[in-house]
Structures are given as structure tokens and as C-alpha cells.
C-alpha positions as CSV (number, residue, x, y, z in Angstrom):
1,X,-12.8,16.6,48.0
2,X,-10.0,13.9,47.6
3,X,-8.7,13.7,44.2
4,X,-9.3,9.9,44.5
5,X,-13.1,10.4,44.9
6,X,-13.6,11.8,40.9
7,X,-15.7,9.5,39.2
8,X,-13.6,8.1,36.3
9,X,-16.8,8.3,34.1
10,X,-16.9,11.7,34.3
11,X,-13.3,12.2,33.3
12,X,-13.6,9.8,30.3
13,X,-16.4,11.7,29.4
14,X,-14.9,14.9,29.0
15,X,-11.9,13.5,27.7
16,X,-14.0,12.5,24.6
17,X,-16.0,15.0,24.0
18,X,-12.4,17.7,23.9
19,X,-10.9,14.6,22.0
20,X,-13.7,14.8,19.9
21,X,-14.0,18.5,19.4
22,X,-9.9,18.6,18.5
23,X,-10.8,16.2,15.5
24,X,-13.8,18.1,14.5
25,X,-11.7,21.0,14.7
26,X,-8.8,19.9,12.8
27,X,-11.5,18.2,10.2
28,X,-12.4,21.8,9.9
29,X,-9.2,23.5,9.4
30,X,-8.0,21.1,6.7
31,X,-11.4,21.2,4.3
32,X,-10.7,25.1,4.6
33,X,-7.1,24.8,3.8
34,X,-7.6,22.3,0.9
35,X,-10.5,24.2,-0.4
36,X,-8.4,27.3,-0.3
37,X,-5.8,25.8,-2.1
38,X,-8.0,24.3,-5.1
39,X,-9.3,27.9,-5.5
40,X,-6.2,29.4,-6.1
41,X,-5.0,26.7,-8.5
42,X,-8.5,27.6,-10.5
43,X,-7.1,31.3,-10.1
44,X,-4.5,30.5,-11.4
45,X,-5.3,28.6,-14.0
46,X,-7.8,30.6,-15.5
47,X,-5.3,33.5,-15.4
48,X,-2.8,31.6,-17.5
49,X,-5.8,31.1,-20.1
50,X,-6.8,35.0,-20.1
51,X,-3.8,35.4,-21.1
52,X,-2.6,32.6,-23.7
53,X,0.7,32.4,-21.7
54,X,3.5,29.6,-23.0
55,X,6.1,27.9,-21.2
56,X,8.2,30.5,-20.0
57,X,5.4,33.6,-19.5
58,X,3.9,30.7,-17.2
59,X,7.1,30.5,-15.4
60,X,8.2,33.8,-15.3
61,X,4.1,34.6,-13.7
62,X,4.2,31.9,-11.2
63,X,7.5,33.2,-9.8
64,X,6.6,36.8,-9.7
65,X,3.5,35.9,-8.1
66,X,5.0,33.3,-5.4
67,X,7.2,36.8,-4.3
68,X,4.5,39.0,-3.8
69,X,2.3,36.5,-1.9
70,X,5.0,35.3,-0.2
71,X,5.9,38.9,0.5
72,X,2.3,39.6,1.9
73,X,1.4,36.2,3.6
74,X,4.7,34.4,4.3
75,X,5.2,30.6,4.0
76,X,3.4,28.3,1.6
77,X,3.4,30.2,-1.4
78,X,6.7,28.8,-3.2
79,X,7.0,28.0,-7.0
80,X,6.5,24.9,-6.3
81,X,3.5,25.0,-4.0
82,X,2.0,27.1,-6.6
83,X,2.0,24.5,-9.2
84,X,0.9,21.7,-6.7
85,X,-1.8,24.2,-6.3
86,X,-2.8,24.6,-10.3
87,X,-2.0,20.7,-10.7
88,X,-4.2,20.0,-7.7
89,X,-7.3,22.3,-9.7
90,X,-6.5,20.5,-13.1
91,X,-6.5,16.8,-11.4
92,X,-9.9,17.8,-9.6
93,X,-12.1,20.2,-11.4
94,X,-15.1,19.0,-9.8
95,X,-13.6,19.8,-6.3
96,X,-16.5,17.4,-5.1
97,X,-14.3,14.5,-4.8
98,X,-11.7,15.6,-2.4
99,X,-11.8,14.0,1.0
100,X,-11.5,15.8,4.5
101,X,-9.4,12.2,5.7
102,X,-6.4,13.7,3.5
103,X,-4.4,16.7,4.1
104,X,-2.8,18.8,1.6
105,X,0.7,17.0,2.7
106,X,-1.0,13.9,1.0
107,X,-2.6,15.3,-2.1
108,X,1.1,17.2,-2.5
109,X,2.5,12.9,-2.8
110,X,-0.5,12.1,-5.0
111,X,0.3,14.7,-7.7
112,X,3.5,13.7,-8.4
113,X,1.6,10.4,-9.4
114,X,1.7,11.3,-13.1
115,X,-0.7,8.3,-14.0
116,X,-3.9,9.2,-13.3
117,X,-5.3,5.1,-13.1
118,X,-2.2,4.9,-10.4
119,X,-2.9,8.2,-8.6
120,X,-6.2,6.7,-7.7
121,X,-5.4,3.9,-6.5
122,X,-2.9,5.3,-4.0
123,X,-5.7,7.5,-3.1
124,X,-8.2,4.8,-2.4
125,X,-6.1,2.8,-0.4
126,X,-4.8,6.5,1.5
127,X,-8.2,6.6,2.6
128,X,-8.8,2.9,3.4
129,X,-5.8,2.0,5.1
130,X,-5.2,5.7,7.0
131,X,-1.8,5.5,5.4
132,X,0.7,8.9,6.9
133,X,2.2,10.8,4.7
134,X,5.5,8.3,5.1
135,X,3.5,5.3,4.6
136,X,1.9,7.0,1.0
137,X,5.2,8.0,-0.4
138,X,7.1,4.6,1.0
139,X,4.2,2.7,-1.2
140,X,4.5,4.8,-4.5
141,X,8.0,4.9,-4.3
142,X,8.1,1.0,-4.2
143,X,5.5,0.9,-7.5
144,X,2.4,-1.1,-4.9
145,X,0.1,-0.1,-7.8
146,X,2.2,-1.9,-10.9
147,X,3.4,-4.8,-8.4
148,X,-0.4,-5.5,-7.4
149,X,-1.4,-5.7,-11.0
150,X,1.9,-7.8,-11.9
151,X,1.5,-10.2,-9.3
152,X,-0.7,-13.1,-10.5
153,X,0.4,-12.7,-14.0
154,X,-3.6,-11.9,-15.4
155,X,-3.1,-8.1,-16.1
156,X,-5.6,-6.3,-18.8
157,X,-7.1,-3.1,-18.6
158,X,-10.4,-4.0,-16.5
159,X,-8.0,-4.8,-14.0
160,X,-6.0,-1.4,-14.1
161,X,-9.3,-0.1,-13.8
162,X,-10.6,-1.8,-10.7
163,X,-7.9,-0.7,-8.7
164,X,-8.0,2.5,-9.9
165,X,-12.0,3.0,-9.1
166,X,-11.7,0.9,-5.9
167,X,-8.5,0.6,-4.8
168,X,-7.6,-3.4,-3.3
169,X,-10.2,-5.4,-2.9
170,X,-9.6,-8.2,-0.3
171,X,-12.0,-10.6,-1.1
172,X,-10.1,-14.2,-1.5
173,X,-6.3,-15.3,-0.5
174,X,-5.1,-14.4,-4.3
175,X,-6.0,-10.6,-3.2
176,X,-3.1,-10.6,-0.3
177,X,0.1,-11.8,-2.4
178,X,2.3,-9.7,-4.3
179,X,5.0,-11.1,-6.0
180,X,7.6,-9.5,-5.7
181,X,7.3,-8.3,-1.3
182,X,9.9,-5.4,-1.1
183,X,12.1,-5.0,2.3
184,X,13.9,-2.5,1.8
185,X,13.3,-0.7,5.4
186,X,15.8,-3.7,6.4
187,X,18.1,-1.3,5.3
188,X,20.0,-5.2,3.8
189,X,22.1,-5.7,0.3
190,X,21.4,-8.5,-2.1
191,X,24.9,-9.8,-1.7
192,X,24.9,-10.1,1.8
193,X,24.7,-13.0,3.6
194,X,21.8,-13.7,6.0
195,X,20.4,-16.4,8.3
196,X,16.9,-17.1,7.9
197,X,16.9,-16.6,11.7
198,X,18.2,-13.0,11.4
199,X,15.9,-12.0,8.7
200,X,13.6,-13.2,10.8
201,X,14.6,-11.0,13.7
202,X,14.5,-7.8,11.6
203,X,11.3,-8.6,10.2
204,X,10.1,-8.3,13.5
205,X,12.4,-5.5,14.9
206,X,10.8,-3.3,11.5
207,X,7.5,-5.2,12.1
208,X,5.2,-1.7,11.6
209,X,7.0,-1.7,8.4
210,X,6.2,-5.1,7.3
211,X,2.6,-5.1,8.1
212,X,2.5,-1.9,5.6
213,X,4.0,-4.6,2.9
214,X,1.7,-7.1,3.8
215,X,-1.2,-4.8,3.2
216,X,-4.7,-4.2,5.0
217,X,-6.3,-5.9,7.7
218,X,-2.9,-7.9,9.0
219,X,-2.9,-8.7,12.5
220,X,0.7,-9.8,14.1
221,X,0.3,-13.5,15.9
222,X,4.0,-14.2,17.0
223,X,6.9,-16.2,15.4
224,X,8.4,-19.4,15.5
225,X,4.7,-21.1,16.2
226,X,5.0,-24.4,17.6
227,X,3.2,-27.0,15.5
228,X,3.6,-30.9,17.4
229,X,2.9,-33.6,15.1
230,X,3.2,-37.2,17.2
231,X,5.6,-35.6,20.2
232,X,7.4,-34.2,16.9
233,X,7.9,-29.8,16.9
234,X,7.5,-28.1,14.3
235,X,7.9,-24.5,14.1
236,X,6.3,-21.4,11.6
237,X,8.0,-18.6,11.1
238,X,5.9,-15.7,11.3
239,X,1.8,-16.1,11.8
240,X,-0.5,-13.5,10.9
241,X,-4.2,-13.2,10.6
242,X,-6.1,-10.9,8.5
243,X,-9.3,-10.0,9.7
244,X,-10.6,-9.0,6.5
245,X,-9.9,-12.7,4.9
246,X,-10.9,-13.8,8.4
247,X,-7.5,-16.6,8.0
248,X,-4.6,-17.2,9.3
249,X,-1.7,-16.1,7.3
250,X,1.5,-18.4,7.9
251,X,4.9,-17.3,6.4
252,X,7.7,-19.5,6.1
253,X,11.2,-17.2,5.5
254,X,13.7,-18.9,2.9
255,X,16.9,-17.1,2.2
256,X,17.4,-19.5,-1.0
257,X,15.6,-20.2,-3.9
258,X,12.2,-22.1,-3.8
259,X,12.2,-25.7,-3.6
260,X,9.4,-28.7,-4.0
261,X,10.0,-29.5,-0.3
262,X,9.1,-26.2,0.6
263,X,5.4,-26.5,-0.2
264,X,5.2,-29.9,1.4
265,X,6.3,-28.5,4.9
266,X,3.8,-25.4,4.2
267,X,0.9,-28.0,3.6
268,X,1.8,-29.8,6.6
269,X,1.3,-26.5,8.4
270,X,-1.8,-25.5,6.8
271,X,-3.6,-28.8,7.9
272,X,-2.4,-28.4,11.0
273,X,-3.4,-25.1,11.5
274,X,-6.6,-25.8,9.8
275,X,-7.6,-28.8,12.3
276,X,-5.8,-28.2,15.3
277,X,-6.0,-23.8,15.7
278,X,-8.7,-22.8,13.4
279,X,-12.2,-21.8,15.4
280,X,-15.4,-22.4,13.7
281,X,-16.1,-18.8,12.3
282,X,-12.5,-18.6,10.8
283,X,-11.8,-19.6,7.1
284,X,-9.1,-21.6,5.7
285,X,-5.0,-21.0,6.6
286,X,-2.8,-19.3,3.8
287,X,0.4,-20.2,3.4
288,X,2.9,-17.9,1.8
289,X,6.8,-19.7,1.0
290,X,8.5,-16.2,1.2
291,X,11.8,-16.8,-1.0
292,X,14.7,-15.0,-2.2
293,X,13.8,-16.5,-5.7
294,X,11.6,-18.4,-7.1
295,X,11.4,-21.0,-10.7
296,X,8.1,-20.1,-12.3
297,X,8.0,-23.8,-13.7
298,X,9.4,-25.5,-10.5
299,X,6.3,-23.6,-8.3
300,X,3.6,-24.7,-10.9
301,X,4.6,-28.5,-10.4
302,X,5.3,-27.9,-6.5
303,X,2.3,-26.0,-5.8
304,X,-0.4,-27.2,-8.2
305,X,-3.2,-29.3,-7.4
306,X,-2.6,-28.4,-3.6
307,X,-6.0,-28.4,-1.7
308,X,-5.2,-25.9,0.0
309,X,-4.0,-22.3,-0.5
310,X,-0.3,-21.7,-0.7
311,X,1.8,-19.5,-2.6
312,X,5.3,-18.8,-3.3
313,X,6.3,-15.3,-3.8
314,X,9.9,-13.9,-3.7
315,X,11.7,-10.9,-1.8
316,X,13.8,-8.0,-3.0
317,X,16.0,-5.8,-0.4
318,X,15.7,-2.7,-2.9
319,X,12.6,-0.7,-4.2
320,X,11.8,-1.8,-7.6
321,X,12.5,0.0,-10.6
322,X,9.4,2.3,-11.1
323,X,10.2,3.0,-14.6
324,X,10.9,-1.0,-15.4
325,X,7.6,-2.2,-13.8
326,X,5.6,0.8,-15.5
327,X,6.7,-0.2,-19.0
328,X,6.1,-3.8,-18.0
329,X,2.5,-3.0,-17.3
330,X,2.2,-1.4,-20.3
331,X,3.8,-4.0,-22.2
332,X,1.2,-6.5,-21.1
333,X,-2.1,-4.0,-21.8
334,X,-0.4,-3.2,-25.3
335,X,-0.6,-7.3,-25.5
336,X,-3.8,-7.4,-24.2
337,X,-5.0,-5.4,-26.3
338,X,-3.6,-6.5,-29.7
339,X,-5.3,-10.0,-29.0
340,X,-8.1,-8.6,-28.0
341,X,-8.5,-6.7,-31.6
342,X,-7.0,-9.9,-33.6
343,X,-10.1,-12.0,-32.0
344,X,-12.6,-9.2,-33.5
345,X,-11.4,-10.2,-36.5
């Protein structure tokens, strides 16, 4: 029979069911391996309590026992893949809650999460967004859980604890911004010059990279998006749409610091877009001003009263300070929470 004469169904078919069976397969592996792992932590850990070890008996135990295992079943049984393994038992007694979708690789990232409200989070959205390994440790290293609850400046605890139980909810265009957008993976200094043109370019070059930073459910649209007002072109930047919002998401690039004029070309956009692209089942445009800096008081005058939804939020070239945003979080709860005891009074 001529190779041309195999029905295509049939080979689809059986290239789904092995596709299929490798999942299930690999599905099956990794509850195994993580279930393995969470037992020996408990080993472990109940060891160390039989018998009252301190500091160092707990460190002298864990290394003598990482060279016999290692000894007897090779890789994997380091130090410090012993204590992942006992920090991995202590974070999740229960073992009930761990998820299949994450592999031990991921819950390694996670521990070193020392918050436990923040280690959720990235967990939640791990399992939401599919993040890789790369893509988890690129979003704690650039403090996503402290910017998100920084960014629209209404921090207090029920807050920290939303995003800790359910990760980001998407459910209006406030949900999307962050304030500041970190672009690092441009691999760019502050000092150094750009055109908005380039930075445009490399945004798009590193465009995996940005749709991480935007967040869940963006879809790429294309740049420089013509907009013709009475035979006069206008152009957007970058256009998005998130599917989850069910809007389009226009970005204008600035390299300077925000300006008044800024919004008005946005809200030009927005109607446009709005009246001239929009189909009936898709909600209002968004407009984000992407800026290297931003006047708190000039953007409330420029962007208040607006109709429709446009935000200004800056850009950094560098991963935050983790330890700076942290104690700002914690500066605002501790605020929070002093006015919330002075009103009881």
C-alpha cells in the first residue's frame, strides 16, 4: 500500500492517544516522585523530634545521612535537597494540597518563598498561568506578589489575603496594571539612552518575555496600529487583547516622564478603538501610558474624570528591590492596622 493512501485520521488518532498516554505517564511519575519526597521530609522530621536535636546535631544528621543515601541511591540526596525535602513536609503537612501540574523543580522555587501569604500566591498563579520553572523564579525574583499589592495604592490585609487564597483575579481593567512593569530581560541600563522606537523593537524581539510581565490571558495584536482620523494616521504602539477582560489593551511607549498630553492622545485612541475596531461581544479598550516616570499629582489631574479606562504606570530596566518592596508592604499593613484599632476606639 502507498504511503500516501494512510488515512490521516488514523494517524491523528494514534498520535493522541501515545500523546496522551506520555502525559498520563509523566502525571504518574511526578505524584510518585513528590509523594516520595514529602515522606522523607516527614522522616525526617520526625527523626529530628525523637531525638530533641539543635542546630548543629541537625546539621551534622542531615549531612551524614545525605552520604549514605547518596552512597546507596546516587543523585538527589544532597544537603540541600534534604532540607527542601523537610521544608517541603513542614510547608504541607496535610500532603492533600499538593498538585500533580507542579514538579518538584517548582515546589524547590516555592520554598525558598519564606512568606507563606507570598508563597501562595506564586503557587496559584504556577498553576493558573502554566508558568516553567524560569517563568516562576523570573516572577519571585522581580517581587510580582508585593508589586500587585503595591500597585493601586489600596493595600490592607484582606487584600494580602486574596491573593494569597486565590492568586490574581482578572475581573476589571484595575486587575491588569502594575505599577511599577519591570523589563529587565531587555538586558538595558537606566542611564542609557533609548528611542521609543527601539524600545519598542525589543519589546517585541523579548515579546514571550513581555507577555509574562503583562500577566494572564494577553494575546499579541501587532504594533504601530494605524488609527485614521479625517485622512489623518495615527499610530499605537503595541495592541494587545486579553481574553479574560475580553478588551483590547493599547500601550503607548514613552521614554520620558508622563505628561497631560499623553492621556489626551491615549483617549483619542481608546474612542477610536472603541467605535471603529471593537465587535459587539468585546468590552471597552484599555489604555496603558507606559512611562519611564510618572508625577503621582500630574496623573490624577491628567487622567481623572476620563470616561474611559486609562492608566499611567512607569517602567524600571532592573528587578526591584525584594527587601525594599517587602518592608514597604509591611509598612502599609502595620498602617492599616493601627487605624483600623484607633477607629475601635
Amino acid at each position: 500500500m502507498e504511503l500516501s493512501n494512510i488515512n490521516s485520521d488514523i494517524v491523528n488518532q494514534i498520535k493522541d492517544i501515545i500523546e496522551k498516554a506520555r502525559h498520563n505517564v509523566t502525571v504518574a511519575v511526578n505524584h510518585e516522585l513528590l509523594g516520595s519526597y514529602w515522606q522523607i521530609g516527614k522522616l525526617i522530621v520526625d527523626s529530628e523530634k525523637e531525638n530533641n536535636f539543635n542546630g548543629m546535631s541537625e546539621r551534622a544528621f542531615l549531612i551524614a545521612l545525605s552520604k549514605v543515601l547518596t552512597n546507596e541511591l546516587g543523585h538527589g540526596f544532597s544537603r540541600p535537597n534534604l532540607i527542601n525535602m523537610k521544608k517541603f513536609y513542614e510547608s504541607y503537612p496535610s500532603g492533600q494540597t499538593l498538585s500533580d501540574h507542579l514538579s518538584w523543580s517548582h515546589y524547590c522555587e516555592l520554598l525558598a518563598v519564606s512568606d507563606k501569604d507570598a508563597r501562595s500566591f506564586y503557587e496559584k498563579e504556577c498553576l493558573n498561568a502554566r508558568w516553567s520553572i524560569r517563568e516562576l523564579r523570573r516572577q519571585i525574583d522581580s517581587a510580582l506578589f508585593q508589586r500587585l499589592l503595591l500597585s493601586d495604592g489600596a493595600l490592607n490585609k484582606k487584600k494580602v489575603l486574596e491573593l494569597a487564597q486565590k492568586g490574581q483575579t482578572i475581573e476589571k481593567p484595575e486587575d491588569i496594571i502594575k505599577d511599577p512593569y519591570v523589563l529587565e530581560f531587555l538586558g538595558l541600563t537606566e542611564n542609557k539612552p533609548i528611542k521609543e522606537s527601539d524600545l519598542e523593537q525589543r519589546l517585541v524581539e523579548r515579546l514571550e518575555d513581555f507577555l509574562l510581565e503583562l500577566g494572564r490571558g494577553f494575546m499579541f495584536v501587532g504594533t504601530q496600529q494605524r488609527v485614521t482620523i479625517n485622512n489623518t494616521h495615527y499610530y499605537v504602539d503595541m495592541v494587545f487583547y486579553n481574553k479574560i477582560l475580553k478588551a483590547y489593551v493599547l500601550i503607548d511607549l514613552k521614554i520620558e516622564k508622563f505628561k497631560p498630553e499623553n492621556a489626551g492622545q491615549m483617549n483619542t485612541y481608546v474612542n477610536y478603538y472603541k467605535t471603529e475596531v471593537n465587535e459587539p461581544n468585546d468590552n471597552p479598550p484599555i489604555g496603558i501610558i507606559l512611562c519611564a516616570d510618572r508625577d503621582e499629582v500630574v496623573a490624577e489631574f491628567a487622567l481623572g474624570g476620563l470616561e474611559n479606562q486609562i492608566f499611567a504606570s512607569k517602567y524600571t530596566y532592573y528587578i526591584p528591590n525584594k527587601e525594599q518592596l517587602i518592608k514597604q508592604v509591611e509598612a502599609v499593613l502595620e498602617q492599616d492596622s493601627q487605624e483600623s484599632e484607633e477607629e475601635k476606639m
